[in-house]
MIVO-877210 format. One record per residue (C-alpha): residue number from 1; x, y, z. Coordinates in pm, whole numbers, plus 32768, in hexadecimal, padded with zeros to 4 digits. Layout:
// MIVO-877210
  num    xx    yy    zz
  NUM     X     Y     Z
...
END
This chain:
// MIVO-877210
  num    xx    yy    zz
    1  3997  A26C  219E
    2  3A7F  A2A4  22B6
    3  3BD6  A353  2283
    4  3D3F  A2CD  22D4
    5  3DE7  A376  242D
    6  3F67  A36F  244F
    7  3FE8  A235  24DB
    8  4069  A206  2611
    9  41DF  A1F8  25AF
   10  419D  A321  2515
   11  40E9  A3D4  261A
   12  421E  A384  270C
   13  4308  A3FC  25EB
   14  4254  A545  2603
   15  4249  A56D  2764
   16  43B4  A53F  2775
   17  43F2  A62F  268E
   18  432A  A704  276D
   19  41DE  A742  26BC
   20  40EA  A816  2779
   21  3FBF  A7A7  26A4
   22  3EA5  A6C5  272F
   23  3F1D  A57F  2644
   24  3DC6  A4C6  269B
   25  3CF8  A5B7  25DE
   26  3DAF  A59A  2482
   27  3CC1  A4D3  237C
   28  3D70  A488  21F9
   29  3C9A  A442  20DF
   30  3D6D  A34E  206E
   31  3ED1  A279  2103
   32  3F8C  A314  1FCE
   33  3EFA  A47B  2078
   34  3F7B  A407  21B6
   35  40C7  A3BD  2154
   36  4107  A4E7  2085
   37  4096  A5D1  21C4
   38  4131  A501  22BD
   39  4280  A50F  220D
   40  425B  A6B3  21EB
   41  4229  A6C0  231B
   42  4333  A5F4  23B3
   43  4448  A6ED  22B8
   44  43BC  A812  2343
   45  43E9  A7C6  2493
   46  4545  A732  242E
   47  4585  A85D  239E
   48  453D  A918  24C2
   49  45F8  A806  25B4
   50  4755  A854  24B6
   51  4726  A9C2  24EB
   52  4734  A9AA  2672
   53  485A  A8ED  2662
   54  4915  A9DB  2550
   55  48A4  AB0A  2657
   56  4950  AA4C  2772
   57  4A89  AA32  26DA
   58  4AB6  AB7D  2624
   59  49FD  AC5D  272C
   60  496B  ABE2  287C
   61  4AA0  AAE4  28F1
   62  49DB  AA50  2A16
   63  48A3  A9F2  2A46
   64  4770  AAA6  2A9B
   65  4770  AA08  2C05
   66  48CC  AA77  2C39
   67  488E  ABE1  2BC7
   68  4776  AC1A  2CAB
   69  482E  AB8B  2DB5
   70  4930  AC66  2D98
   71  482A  AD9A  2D7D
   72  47BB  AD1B  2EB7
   73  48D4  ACF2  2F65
   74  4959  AE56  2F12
   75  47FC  AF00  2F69
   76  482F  AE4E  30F6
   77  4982  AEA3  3127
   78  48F6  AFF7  30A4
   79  47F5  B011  31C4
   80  4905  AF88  32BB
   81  48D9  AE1B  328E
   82  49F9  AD29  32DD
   83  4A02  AC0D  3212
   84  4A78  AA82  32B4
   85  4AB8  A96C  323E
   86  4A57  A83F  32F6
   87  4A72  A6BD  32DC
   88  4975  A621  31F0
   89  49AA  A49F  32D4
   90  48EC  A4E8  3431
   91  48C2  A447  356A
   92  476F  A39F  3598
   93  474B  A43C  36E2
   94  4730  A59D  362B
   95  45F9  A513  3583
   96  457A  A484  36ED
   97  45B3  A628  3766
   98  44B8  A689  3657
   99  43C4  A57D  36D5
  100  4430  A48C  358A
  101  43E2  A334  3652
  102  43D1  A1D3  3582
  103  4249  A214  35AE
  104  425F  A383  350C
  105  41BA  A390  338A
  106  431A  A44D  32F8
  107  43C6  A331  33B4
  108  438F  A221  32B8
  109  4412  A33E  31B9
  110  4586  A31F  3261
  111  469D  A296  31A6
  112  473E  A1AB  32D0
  113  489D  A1A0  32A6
  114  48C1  A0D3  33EC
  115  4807  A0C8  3519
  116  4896  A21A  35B2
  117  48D9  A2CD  3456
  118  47D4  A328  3365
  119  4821  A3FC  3228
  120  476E  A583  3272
  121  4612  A5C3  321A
  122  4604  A704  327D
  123  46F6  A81D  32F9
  124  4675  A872  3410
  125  46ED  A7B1  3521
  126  486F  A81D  34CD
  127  4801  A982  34C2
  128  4763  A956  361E
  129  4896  A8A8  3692
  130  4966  A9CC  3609
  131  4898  AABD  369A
  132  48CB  AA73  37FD
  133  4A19  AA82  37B7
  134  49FC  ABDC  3713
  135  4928  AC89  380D
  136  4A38  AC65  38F2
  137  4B47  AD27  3821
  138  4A76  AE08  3755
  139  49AE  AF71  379E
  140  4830  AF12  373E
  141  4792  AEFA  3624
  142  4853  ADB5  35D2
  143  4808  AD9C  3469
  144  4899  AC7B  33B5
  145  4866  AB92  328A
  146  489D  AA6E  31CE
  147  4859  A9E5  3074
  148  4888  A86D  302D
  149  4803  A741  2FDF
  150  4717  A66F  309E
  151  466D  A512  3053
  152  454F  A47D  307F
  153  44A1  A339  3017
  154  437A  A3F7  2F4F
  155  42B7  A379  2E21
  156  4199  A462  2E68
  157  41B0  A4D7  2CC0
  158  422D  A5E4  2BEC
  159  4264  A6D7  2D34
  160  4330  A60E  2DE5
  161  44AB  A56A  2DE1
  162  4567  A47B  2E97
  163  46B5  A577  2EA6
  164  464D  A6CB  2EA0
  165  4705  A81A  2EF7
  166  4666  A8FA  302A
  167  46C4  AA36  3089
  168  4688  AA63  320D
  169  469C  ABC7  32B9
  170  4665  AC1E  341D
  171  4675  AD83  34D3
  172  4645  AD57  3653
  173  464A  AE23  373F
  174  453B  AF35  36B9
  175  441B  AFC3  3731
  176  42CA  AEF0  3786
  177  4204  AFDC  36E5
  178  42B8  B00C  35C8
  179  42E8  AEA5  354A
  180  41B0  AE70  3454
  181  423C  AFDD  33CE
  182  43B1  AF50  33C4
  183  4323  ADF5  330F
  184  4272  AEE9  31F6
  185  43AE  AFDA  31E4
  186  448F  AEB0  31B3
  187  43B4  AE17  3097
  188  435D  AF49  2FE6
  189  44CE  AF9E  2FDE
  190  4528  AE19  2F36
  191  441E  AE20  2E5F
  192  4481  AF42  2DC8
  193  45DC  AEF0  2D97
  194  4587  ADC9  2CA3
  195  4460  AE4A  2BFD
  196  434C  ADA3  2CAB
  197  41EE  AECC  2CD8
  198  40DC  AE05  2CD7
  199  40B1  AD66  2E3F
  200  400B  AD39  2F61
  201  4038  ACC9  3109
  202  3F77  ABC3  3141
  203  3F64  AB06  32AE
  204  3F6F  A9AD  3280
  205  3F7C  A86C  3375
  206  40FE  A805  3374
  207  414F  A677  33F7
  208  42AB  A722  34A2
  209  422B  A888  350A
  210  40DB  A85B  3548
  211  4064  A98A  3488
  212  4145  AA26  3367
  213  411B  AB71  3290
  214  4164  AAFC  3132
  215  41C4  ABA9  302E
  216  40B0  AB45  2EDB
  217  40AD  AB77  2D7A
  218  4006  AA38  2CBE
  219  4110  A98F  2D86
  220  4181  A9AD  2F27
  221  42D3  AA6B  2EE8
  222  4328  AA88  304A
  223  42BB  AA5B  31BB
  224  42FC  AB46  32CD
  225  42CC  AB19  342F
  226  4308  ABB9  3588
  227  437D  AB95  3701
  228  434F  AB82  37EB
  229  4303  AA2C  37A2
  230  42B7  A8EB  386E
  231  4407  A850  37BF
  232  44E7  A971  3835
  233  450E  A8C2  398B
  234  45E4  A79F  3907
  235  46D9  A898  3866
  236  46B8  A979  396E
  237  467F  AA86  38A4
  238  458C  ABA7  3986
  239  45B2  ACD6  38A6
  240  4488  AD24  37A4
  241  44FA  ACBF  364B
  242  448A  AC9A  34DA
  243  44CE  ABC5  33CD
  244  449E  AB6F  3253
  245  44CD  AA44  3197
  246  44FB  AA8D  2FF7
  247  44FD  A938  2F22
  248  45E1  A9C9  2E08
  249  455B  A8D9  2D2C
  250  43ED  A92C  2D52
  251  4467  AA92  2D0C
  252  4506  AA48  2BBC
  253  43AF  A996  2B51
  254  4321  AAD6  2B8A
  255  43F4  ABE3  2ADE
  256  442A  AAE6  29D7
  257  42D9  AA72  29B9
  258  4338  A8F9  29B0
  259  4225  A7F8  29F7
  260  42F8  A6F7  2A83
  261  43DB  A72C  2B94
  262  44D8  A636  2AFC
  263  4562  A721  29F2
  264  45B8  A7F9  2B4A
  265  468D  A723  2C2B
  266  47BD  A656  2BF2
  267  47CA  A582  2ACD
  268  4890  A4AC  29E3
  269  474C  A4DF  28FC
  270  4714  A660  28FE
  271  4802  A758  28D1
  272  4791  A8BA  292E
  273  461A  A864  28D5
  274  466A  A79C  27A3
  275  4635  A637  274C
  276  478C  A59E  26CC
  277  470E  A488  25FE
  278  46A2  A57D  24DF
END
């Protein structure tokens, strides 16, 4: 006789309580069985919701995004990093300079605010912009940064958010040969700082840079890439650069071990991690 799975309502229940269980494989003798494991279940993880939120408040303060942004953010302006902060409400024509044209996949991922204005999805183009400023008033390396968020029309599943926070750093004016080396240096030393050791540089195809050097655990934690490059031109940017791109969210699913990137980013239903209908 076939058993009795969880129902669907109380699948999703699970899964928003952040069960990392396969739900699908779960077979009850009986509905009574069901219930009665269902409902332990749910407390536990209830349980375990409660005590993230007690930590918050008595200990941690701000969430886990916040704290490693601010570990990253110290650990840059430790290596000589200047941080900037730059407007989130761009011009279309800074998408057009990164070859962003109607026709262009990411394109239909823009948030149009009018025809001219679109709402960032990346931070690159104000860090080129910046940068041919900077070049002009600063001894090479420049080495700059910014951390902020960035939005994108994106409902490719559990990786991926509409508003999500990058960091973006870029070093130019170094050596040819030494740019893979500088990419690996710059990693190893950001990894490190927020726990991350088991990675790997992987080159992948990139619809903006052509060819990236990500950053992988289970999950793409950042993309690096290099110059010169063919977009360089339209900033007029000629000095040899790198540069890194850190979603801080994907980085809190993996020192946290969350399944979902949801309990990571900005929320009015997660707090720190932690469901808030508990």
């Amino acid at each position: 006789m076939p058993g009795f799975k969880l129902t669907e309502t109380q699948k999703q229940r699970l899964r928003e309580l952040g069960s990392d269980i396969d739900l699908e494989q779960i077979v009850f003798g009986s509905i009574n069985e069901r219930y009665c494991s269902f409902r332990a279940m749910e407390q536990e993880m209830v349980r375990k919701e409660k005590y993230r939120l007690d930590r918050l408040l008595a200990s941690d303060l701000r969430p886990a995004i916040c704290r490693i942004e601010n570990i990253l953010v110290n650990k840059l302006n430790g290596e000589g990093f200047v941080q900037v902060f730059t407007p989130v409400i761009i011009s279309r024509g800074f998408l057009n300079k990164m070859l962003i044209h109607e026709d262009h996949l990411l394109a239909q991922q823009v948030f149009l605010i009018d025809k001219n204005k679109c709402l960032r999805p990346m931070l690159a183009p104000n860090l080129y912009y910046l940068l041919k400023q900077l070049v002009r008033l600063w001894k090479k390396p420049v080495r700059i940064f910014e951390v902020g968020p960035c939005f994108r029309k994106d409902t490719k599943g559990s990786h991926h958010l509409n508003e999500f926070t990058m960091l973006n750093l870029v070093e130019l004016g170094i050596a040819l040969d030494k740019r893979h080396e500088r990419i690996k240096e710059l990693t190893d030393i950001l990894m490190k700082a927020v726990g991350v050791k088991n990675y790997q540089l992987v080159s992948n195809p990139s619809e903006v840079y052509g060819q990236t050097i990500d950053v992988m655990t289970d999950i793409e934690l950042c993309s690096a890439a290099m110059g010169p490059h063919p977009l360089d031109a339209a900033w007029g940017i000629i000095d040899p650069w790198v540069g890194l791109g850190f979603g801080l969210e994907r980085i809190v699913m993996e020192i946290m071990g969350y399944r979902n990137i949801q309990r990571a980013g900005r929320s009015l239903v997660y707090l720190d991690g932690a469901r808030l209908n508990i």
